[in-house]
N, C-alpha and C positions, 0 to 999 in steps of 0.2 A: 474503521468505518462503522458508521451504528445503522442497526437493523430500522429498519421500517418502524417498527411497534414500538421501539425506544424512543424514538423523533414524537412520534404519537401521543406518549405520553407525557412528551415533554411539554409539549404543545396542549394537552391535558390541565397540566400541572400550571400552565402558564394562564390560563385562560380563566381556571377554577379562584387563583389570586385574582385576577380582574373582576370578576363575578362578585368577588365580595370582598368591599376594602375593608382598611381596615376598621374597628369603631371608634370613635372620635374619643380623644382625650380626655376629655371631662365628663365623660361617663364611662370612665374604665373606674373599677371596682381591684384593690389588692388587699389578698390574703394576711393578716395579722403579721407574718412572720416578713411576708414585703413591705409592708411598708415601716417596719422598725428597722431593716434593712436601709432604706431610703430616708429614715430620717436620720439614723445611726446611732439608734439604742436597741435594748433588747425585747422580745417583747412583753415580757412580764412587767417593765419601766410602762409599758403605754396601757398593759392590763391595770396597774396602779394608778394612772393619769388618769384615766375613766372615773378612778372614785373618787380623786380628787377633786376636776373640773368639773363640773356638770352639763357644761357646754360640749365638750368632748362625748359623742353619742355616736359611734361608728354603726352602719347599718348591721342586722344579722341576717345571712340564710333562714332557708327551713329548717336545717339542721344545727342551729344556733353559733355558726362561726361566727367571726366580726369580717366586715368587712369596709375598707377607707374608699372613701371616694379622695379626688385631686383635692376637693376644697377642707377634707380632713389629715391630709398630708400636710397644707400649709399651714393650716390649724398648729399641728404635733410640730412641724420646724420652728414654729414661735414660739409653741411653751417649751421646748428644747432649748431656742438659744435665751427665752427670760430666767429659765433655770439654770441652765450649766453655763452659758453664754455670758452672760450680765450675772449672775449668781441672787436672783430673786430667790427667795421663799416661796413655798408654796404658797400662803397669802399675799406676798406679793405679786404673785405672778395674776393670782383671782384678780387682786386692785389692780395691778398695767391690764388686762385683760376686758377689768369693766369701762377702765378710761375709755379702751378702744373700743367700746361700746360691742366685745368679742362676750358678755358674760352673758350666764345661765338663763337669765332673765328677760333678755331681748327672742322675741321672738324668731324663727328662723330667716323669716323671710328679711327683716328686717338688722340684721348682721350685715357688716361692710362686705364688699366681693372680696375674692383673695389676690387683685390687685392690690385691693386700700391695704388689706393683712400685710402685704407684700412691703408696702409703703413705710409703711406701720413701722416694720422691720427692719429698714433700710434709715427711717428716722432715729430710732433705738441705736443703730452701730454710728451715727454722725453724733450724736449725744455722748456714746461713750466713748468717741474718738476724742471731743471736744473735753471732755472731762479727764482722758489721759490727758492730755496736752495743756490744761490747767493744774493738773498734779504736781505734772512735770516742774513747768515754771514753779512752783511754791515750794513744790523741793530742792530747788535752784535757788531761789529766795535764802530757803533757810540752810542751804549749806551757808550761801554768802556771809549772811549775817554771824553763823555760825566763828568762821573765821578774821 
């Protein structure tokens, strides 16, 4: 049986969650070492991605951490999968990057959302799907012919 003051706090504890939800998704902010977690590198790869891309600008603290917003996570999962993914160069990753009109030089406001990013990215796996599957044929070809 629970005392009085336990129920109390529980009802405390219940009420204090109600009081304040949670904050909305796309302005939650993660720690350097979350969000290389979340993209699945480590973070000294995304401390180098900084000076590679330009575009890549994670906010700091006062006390100079970095810190990702949602729209700089989808950011890193793109130059993620055009480099290990697809296996671009780092220049090619800047060129797919300025196509998508994702480069240094567009101003912020005027960068696609991280749905288009998202699109973006989902066009890139149907290209390279489509590019295995023409491989394939042509090395089917040239066994053929081979024999």
């Amino acid at each position: 049986m629970t005392s009085p003051s336990r129920r109390s706090d529980k009802r405390r504890r219940e009420t204090k969650q109600l009081a304040f939800p949670a904050a909305d998704e796309a302005d939650r902010t993660f720690k350097i070492s979350e969000a290389a977690r979340i993209v699945g590198v480590k973070a000294y790869v995304l401390r180098f991605w900084e000076t590679q891309f330009a575009v890549l600008r994670p906010s700091h603290t006062q006390s100079k951490h970095r810190v990702y917003r949602q729209k700089d996570l989808e950011l890193l999962k793109l130059i993620k999968q055009l480099l290990h993914g697809e296996r671009f160069t780092i220049e090619g990753a800047k060129k797919r990057l300025k196509e998508l009109n994702l480069d240094e030089t567009q101003p912020e406001s005027g960068r696609e959302s991280g749905r288009a990013v998202e699109a973006s990215a989902e066009k890139s796996a149907d290209v390279r799907q489509t590019l295995a599957e023409i491989r394939h044929d042509l090395e089917s070809l040239h066994k053929l012919l081979e024999d």
